[in-house]
Structure formats: C-alpha cells, structure tokens
ROKOLZA-174449 format. One record per residue: residue number from 1; residue in one letter; chain; x, y, z of N, C-alpha, C, O, CB in turn. Coordinates in steps of 0.02 Angstrom, whole numbers. Each point is the difference from the previous one (the first is absolute). Glycine has a CB too. Layout:
! ROKOLZA-174449
NODE kemi nuti pado   n_px   n_py   n_pz  ca_px  ca_py  ca_pz   c_px   c_py   c_pz   o_px   o_py   o_pz  cb_px  cb_py  cb_pz
NODE  NUM    A    A      X      Y      Z      X      Y      Z      X      Y      Z      X      Y      Z      X      Y      Z
...
END
This chain:
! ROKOLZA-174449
NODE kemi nuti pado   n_px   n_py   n_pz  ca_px  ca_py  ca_pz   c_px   c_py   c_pz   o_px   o_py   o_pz  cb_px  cb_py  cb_pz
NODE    1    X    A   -710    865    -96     15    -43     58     68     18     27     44     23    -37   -116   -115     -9
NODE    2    X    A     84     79    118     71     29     27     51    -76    -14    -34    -47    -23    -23    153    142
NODE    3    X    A    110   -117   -112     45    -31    -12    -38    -84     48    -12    -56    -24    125    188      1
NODE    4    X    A   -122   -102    102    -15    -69     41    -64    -29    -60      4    -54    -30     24    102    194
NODE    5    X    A    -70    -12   -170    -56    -32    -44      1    -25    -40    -38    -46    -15      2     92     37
NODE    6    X    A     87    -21    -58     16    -42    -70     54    -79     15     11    -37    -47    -13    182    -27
NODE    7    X    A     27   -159    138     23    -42     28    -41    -32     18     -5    -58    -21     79    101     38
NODE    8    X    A   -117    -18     27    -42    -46      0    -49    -46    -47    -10    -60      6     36    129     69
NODE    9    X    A    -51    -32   -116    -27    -26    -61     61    -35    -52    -14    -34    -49    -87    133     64
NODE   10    X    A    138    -90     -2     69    -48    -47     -6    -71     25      5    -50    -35     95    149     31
NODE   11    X    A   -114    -96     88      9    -75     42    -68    -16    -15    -14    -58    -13    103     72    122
NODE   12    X    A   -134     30   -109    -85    -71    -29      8    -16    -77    -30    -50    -21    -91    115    102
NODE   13    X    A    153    -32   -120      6     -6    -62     55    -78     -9      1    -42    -46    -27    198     27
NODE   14    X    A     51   -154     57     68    -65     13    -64    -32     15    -42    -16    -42    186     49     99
NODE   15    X    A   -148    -39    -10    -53    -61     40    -42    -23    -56      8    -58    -18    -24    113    144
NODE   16    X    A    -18    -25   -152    -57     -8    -60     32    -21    -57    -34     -2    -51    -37     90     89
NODE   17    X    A    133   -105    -41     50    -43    -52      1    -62     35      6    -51    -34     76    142    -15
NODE   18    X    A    -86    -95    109     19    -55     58     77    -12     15     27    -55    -10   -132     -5    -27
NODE   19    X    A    133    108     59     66      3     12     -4      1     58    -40     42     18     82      3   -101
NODE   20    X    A    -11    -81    137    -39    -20     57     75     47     45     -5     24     57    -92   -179    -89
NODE   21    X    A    139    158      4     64     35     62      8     60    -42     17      1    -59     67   -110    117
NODE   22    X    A   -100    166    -14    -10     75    -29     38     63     48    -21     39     42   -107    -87    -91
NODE   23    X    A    175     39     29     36     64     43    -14     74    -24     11     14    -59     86    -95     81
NODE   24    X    A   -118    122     15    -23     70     -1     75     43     23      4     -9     60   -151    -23    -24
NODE   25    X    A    193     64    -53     29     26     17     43    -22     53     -3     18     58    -68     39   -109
NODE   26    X    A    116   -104     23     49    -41     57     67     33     31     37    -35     34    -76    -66   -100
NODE   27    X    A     53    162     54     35     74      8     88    -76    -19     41    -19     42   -148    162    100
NODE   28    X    A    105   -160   -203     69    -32     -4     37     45     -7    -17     59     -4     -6   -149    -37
NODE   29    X    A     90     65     39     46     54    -19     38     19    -72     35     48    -14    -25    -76    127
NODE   30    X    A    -30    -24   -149    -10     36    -83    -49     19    -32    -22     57     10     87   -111    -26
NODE   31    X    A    -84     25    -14    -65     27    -32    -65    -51     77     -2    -56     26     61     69   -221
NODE   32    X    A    -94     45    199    -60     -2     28    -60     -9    -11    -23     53     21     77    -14      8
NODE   33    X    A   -118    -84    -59    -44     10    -51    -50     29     37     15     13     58     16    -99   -135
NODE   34    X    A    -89    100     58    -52     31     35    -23    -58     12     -6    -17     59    -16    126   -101
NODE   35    X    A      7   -144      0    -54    -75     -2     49    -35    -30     38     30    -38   -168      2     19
NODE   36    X    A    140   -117     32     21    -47    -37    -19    -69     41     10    -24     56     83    106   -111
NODE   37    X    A   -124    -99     -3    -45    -58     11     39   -109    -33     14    -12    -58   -136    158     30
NODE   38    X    A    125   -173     56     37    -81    -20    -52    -41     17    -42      4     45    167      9    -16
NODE   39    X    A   -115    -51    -71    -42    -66    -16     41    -51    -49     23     17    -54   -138     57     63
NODE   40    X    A    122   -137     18      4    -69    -35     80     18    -48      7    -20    -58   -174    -17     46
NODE   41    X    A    217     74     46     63     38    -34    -10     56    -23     55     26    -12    -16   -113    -18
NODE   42    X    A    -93    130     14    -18     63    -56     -4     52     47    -45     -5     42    -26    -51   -139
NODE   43    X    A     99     92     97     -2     89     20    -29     48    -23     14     -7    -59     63     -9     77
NODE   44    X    A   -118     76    -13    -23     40    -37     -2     66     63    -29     -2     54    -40    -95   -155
NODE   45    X    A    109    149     73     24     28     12    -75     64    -13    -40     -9    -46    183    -67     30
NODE   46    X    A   -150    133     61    -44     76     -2     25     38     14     -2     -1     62    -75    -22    -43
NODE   47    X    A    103     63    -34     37     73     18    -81     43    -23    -30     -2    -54    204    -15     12
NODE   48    X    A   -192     53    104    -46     69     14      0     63    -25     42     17     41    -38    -62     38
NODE   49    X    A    -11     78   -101     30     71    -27    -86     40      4    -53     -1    -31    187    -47    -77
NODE   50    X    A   -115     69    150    -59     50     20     -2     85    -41    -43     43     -7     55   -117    140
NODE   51    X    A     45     68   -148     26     77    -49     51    -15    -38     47    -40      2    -69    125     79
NODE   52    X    A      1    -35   -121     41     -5    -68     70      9     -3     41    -29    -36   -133     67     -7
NODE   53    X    A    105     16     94     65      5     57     44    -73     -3     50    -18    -30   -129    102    124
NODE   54    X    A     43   -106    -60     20    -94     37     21    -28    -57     56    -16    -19   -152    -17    110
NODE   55    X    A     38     30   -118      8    -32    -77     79     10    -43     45    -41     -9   -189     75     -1
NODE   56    X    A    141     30     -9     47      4    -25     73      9     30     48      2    -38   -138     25    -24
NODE   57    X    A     99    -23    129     61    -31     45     26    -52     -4     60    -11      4    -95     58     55
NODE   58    X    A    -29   -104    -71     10    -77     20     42    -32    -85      8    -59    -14   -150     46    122
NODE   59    X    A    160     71   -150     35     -3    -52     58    -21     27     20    -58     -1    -76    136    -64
NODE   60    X    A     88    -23     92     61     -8     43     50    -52     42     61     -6     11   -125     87    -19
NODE   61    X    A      7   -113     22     25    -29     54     68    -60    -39    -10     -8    -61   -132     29    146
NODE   62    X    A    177    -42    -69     37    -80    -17    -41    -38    -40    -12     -4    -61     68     -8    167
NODE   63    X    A    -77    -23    -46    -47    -63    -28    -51      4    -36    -41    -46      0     66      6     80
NODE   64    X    A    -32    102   -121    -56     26    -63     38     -8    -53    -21    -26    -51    -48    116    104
NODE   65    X    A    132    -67    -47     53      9    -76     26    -48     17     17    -10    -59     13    123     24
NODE   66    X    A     -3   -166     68     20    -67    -10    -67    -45     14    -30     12     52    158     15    -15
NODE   67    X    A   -147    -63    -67    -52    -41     40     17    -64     25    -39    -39     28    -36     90    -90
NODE   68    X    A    137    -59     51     27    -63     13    -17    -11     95    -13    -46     39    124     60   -162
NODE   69    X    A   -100     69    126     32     19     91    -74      5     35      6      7     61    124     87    -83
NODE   70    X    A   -204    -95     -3    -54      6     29    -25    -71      7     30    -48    -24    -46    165    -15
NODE   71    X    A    -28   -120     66    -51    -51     36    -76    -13    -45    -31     51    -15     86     -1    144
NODE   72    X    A    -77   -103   -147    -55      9    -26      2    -52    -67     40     17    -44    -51    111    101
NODE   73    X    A    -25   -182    -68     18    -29    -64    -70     39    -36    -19    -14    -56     96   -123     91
NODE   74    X    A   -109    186      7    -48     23    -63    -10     62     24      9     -4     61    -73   -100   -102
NODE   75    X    A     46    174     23     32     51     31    -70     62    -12    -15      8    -59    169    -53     31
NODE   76    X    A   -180     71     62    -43     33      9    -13     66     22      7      9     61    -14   -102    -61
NODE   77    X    A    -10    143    -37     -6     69     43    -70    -11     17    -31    -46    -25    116    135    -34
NODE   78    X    A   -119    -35    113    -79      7     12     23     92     13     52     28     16   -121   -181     59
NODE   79    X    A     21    169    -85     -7     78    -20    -67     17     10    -46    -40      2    132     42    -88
NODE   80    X    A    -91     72     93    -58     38      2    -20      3    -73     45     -1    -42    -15     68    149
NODE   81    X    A    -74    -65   -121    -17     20    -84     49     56    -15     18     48     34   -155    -70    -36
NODE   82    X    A    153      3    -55     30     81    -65     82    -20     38     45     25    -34   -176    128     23
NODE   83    X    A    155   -190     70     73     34     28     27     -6    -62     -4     51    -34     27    -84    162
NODE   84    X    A      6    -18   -155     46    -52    -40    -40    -17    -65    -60    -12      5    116    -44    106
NODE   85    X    A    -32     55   -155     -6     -1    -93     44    -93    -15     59    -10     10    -31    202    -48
NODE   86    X    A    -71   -237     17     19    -45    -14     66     -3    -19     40    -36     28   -141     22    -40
NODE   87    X    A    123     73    -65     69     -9    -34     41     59     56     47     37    -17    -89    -72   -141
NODE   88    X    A     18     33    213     58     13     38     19    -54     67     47      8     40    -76    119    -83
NODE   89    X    A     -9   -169     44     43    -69     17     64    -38    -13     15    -15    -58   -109     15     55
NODE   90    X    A    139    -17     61     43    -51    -25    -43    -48    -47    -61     -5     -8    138     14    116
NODE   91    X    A    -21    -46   -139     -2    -58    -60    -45    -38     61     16      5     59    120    -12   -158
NODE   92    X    A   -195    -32     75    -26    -62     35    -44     11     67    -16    -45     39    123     -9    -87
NODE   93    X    A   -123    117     54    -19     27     86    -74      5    -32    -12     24    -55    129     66    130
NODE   94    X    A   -150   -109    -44    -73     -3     25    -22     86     20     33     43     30    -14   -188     27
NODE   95    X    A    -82    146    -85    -24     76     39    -66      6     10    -36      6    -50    118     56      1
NODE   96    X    A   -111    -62    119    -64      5     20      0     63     23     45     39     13    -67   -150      8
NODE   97    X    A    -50    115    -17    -24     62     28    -63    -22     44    -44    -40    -14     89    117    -89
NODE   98    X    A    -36    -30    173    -50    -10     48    -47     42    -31     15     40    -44     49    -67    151
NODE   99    X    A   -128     20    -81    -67     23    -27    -32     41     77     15    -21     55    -37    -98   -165
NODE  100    X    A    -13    165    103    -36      7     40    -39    -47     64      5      9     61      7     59   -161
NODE  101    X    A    -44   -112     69    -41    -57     32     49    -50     40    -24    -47     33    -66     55   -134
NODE  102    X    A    150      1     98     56    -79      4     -7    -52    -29    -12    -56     23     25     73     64
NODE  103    X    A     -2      8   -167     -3    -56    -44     61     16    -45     25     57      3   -158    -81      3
NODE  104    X    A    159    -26    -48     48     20    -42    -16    -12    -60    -32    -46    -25    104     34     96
NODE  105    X    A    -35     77   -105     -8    -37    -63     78     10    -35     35     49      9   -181    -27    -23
NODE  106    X    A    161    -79    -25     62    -28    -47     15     64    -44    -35    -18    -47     -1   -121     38
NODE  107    X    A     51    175     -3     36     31    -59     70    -29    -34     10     21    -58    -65     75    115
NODE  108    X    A     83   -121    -42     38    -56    -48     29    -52     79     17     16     58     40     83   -203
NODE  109    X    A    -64   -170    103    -19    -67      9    -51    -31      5    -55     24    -14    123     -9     44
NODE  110    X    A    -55    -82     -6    -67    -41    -12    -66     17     48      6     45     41     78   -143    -78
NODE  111    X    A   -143     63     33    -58     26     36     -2    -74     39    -29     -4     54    -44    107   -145
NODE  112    X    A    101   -154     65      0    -73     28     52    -14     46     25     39     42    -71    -75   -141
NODE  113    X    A     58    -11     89     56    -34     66     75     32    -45     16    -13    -58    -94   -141    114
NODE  114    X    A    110    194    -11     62     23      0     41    -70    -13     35     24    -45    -59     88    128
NODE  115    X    A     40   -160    -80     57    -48    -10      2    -33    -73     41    -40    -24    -49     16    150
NODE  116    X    A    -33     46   -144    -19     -9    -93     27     26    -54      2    -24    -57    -89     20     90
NODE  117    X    A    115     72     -5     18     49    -30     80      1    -10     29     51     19   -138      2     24
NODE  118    X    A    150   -109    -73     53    -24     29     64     58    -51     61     12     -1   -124   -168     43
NODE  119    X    A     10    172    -72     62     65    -35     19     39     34     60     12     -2    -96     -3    -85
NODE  120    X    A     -9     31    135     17     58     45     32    -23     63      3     38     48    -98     28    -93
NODE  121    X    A    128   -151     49     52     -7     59     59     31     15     41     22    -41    -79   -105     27
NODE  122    X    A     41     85     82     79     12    -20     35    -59     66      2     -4     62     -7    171   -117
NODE  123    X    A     33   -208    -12     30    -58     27     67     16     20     27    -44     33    -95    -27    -98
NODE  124    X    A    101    119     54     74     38     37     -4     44     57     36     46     19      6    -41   -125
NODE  125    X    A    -93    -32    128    -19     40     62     51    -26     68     18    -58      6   -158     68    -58
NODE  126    X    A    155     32     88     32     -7     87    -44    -47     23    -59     19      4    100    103     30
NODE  127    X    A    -25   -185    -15    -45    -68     24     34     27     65    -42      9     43     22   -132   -143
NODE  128    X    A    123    147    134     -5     -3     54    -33     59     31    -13     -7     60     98    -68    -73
NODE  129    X    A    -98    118     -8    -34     61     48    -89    -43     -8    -28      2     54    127    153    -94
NODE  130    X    A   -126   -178      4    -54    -41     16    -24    -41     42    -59    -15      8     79     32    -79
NODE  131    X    A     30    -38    101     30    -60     32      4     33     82    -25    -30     47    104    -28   -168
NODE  132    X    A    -43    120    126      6     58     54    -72     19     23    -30    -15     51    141     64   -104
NODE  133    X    A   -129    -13      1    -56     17     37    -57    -22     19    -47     26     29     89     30    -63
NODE  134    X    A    -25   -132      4    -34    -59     50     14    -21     70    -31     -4     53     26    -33   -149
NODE  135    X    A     54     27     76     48     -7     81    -11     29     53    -16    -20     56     91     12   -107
NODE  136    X    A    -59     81     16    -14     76     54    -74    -12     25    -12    -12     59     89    116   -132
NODE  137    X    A   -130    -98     20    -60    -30     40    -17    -32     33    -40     13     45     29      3    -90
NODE  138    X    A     38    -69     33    -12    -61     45     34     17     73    -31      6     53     32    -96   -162
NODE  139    X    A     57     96    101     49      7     57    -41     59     34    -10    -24     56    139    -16   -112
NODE  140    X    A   -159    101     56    -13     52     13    -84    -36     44     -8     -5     61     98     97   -178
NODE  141    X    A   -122   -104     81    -79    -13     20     19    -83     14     22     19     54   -113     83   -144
NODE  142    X    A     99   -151     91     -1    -38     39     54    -40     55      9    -59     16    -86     73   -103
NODE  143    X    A    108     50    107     45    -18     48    -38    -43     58     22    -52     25     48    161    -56
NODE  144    X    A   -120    -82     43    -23    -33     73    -18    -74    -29    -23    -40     41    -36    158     32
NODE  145    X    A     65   -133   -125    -26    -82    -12     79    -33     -5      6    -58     18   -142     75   -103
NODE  146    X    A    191     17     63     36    -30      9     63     -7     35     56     -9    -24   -120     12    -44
NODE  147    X    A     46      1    132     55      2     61     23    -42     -7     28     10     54    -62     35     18
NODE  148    X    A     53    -88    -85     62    -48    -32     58     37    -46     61     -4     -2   -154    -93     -4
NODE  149    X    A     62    119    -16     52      0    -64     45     75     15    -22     54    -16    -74   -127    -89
NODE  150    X    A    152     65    133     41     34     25     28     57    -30     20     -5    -58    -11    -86    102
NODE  151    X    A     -4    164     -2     48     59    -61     43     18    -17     12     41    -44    -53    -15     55
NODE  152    X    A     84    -64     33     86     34    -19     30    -96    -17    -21    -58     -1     51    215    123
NODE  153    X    A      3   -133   -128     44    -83    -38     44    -15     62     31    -52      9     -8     80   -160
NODE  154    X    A    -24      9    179     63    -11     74    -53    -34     50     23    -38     42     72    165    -45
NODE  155    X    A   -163   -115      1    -59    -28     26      4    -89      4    -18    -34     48    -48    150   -102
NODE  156    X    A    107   -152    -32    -37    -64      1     71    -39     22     55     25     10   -169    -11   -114
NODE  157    X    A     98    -72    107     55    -46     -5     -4    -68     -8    -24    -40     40     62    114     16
NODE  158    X    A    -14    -86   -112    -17    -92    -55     28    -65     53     58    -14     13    -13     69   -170
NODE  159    X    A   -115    -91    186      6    -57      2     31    -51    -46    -24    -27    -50    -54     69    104
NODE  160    X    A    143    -49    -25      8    -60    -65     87    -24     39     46     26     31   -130     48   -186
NODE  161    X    A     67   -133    130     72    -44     41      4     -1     74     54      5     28     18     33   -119
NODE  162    X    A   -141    -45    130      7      5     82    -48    -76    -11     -8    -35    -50     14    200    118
NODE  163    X    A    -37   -173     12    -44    -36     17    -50     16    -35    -25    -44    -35     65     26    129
NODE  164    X    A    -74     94    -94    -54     29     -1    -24    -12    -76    -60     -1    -14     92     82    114
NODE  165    X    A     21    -89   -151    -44    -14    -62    -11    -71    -25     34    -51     -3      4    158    -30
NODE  166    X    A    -96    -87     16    -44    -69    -18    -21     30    -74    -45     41     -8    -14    -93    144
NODE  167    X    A    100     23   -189    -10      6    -64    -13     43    -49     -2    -14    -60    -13    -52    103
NODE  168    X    A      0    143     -7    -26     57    -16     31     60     29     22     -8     57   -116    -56    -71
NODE  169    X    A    102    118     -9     42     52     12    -52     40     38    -55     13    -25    142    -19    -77
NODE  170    X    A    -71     24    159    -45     66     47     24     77     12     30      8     53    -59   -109     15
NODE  171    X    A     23    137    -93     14     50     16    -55     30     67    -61     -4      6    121      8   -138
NODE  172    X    A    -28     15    159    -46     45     91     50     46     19     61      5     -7   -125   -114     80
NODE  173    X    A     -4    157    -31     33     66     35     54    -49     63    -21    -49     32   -111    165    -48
NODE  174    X    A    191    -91     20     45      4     59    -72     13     34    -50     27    -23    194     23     -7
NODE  175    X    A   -133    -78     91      4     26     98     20     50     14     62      0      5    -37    -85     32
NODE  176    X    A    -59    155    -22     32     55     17     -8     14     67     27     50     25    -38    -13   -130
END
C-alpha cells in the first residue's frame, strides 16, 4: 500500500475504535502524525510507514527518543507487511500491519479496545502540542462557522466599565 492508503485505512481503523475527532495529517509544526484520533480525553496516535526506509528514519526524529515531546497517550505504527520487526519498536508502540484486502492485523498490541491496555500509555506525553493541533484544525476548517471569533488581538476590545456592560464581558471585532 502507498503511504495515502495506509492513512487512510489508519482513519477507518480510528473510527472502528469510535474515536469520533480524527485528524489525517494536520501539516503541524512539530511533530505531525499521519492519523491521530481523541475521544472522551484519550488520544491515539498512527504514524504510516509504507517502507522500511520511513520506518527506520522515524527512529530519529525528537519526539521518538524523548517521548515526553510526542503526541499520543497510545502510540501506533501501521505498515506494509515484513516493514518493521516488533523488537524493533520503541518501548510501548503498537505495530499493525495493512493486509492486502484492507484489513489489519495486530502484531503487537491488543485486538480489543485500545484504552485497556493502560501499560503501553504514555502519560508524559505533550498535552500542549495536542491541544494545537486541535486548535489548528479547528481554526483552519471551521473558520467560516466562526466569524465572530476574531484574529489578531488588536481586532478585540473588552466591554467593561462603560454603559454597554451588563454583567458579562464581550469581546467583538472593532468597526473597520
């Protein structure tokens, strides 16, 4: 499978956990995941590796040798068959493999509900880059719902101590 495919099948594989907010490649500016899926506080993190190449790059990176600095309270590769060898996983990383058909199968972790598995967390995980590339999403894809909510800070200006406030703080765009 090429890299988009295996993304793609990372996001039905989320869904089919029922992780209902699933970002596919949110191009952040630290670490970037291919797939990362939230539900009810829980994160679960897919990095893609279409070659063995990839695979063994994604050694490299920061937020592999610190894990404090990555995203993900549960952490997942998906692979072509044969890329990646279980005991060459980080400590606690998940490793699937896409199948021919678009099915997966587990080569190490659970076959059940991922949030069970509370050994392979990683509770020192970056909550604020979690937090970002929520934001960035949101801010990015639903701008047009929220024309209110202003972009520069020189934009607003706090109702408070005039006529105009009535018990509650307003922030609004200036009159341009």
């Amino acid at each position: 499978m090429t890299h988009g495919e295996l993304v793609t099948l990372a996001m039905r594989w989320l869904a089919l956990h029922r992780y209902r907010v699933i970002l596919t490649e949110p191009g952040y500016r630290d670490e970037s995941p291919d797939a990362i899926g939230f539900k009810s506080g829980f994160s679960l993190l897919v990095e893609c590796k279409a070659t063995r190449a990839d695979f063994l790059a994604d050694k490299r990176k920061p937020f592999r040798q610190n894990p404090a600095l990555g995203v993900g309270r549960l952490r997942v590769y998906l692979t072509n068959p044969g890329m990646a060898k279980p005991e060459e996983l980080p400590e606690r990383w998940w490793l699937l493999e896409a199948l021919d058909d678009n099915t997966i199968r587990v080569v190490r972790g659970s076959i059940g509900d991922p949030e069970i598995c509370r050994e392979d967390f990683f509770d020192e995980r970056n909550h604020r880059a979690e937090a970002e590339l929520l934001y960035s999403w949101c801010y990015r894809n639903l701008e047009g719902c929220l024309k209110h909510v202003p972009k520069r800070r020189e934009h607003l200006r706090v109702l408070a101590g005039d006529e105009k406030y009535e018990g509650n703080m307003e922030l609004f765009r200036e009159e341009e």
